[in-house]
C-alpha positions in Angstrom: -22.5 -6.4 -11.6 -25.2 -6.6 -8.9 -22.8 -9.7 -6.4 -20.6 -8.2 -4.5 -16.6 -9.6 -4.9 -16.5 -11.2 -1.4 -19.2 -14.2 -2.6 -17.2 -14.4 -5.8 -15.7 -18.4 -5.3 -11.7 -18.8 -5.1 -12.2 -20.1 -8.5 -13.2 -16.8 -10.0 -10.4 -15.3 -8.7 -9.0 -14.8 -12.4 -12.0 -13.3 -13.5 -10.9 -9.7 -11.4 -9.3 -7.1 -13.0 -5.5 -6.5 -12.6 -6.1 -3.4 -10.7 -8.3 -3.6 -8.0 -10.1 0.0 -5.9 -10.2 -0.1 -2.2 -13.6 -1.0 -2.3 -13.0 -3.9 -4.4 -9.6 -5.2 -2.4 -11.7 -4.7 1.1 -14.8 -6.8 -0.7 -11.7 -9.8 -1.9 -10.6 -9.9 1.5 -13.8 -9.0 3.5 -12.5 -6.1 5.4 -14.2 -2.9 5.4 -12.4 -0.2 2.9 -11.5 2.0 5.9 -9.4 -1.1 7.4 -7.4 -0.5 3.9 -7.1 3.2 4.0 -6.0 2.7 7.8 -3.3 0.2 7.0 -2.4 2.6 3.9 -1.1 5.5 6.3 1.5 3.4 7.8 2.1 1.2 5.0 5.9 2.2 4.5 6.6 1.2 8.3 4.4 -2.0 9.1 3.4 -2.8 5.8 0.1 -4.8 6.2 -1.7 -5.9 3.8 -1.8 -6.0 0.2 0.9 -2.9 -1.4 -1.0 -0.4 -3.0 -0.1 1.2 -6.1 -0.2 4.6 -7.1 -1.6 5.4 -9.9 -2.3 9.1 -10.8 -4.2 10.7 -7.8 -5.4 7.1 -6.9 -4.1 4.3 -4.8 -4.9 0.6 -6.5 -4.3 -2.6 -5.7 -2.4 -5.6 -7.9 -4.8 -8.2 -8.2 -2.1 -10.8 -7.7 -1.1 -9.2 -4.2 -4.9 -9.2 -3.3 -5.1 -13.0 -3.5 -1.5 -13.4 -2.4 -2.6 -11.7 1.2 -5.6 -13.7 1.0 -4.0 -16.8 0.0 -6.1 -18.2 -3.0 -4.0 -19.2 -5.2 -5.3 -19.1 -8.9 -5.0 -21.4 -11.6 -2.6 -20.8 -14.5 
């Protein structure tokens, strides 16, 4: 997939997958990835930003918080 998430219209929102990298939750919300990992380290404390998930050895993020903390809402 050659276009990048951020251009993807609120409409397409469902087409994301439930689990979403940092790369892909920074591109949703048009941050940079480090913004993500930044807010990641104090998370617990000041939580900003979408939760992230752990999963394995990697930290994901639920599609539905993505758009939730962006606030598209997406149709049923």
């Amino acid at each position: 997939m050659t276009q990048t998430l951020a251009l993807l219209p609120p409409t397409d929102a469902a087409t994301l997958p439930l689990l979403l990298t940092t790369a892909e939750a920074a591109a949703v919300l048009r941050l940079a990835p480090k913004t993500l990992r930044n807010w990641l380290c104090d998370w617990e404390t000041l939580q900003r930003g979408p939760e992230p998930v752990k999963l394995g050895g990697r930290r994901v993020y639920r599609r539905s918080d993505v758009l939730a903390y962006a606030g598209i809402e997406v149709a049923a």
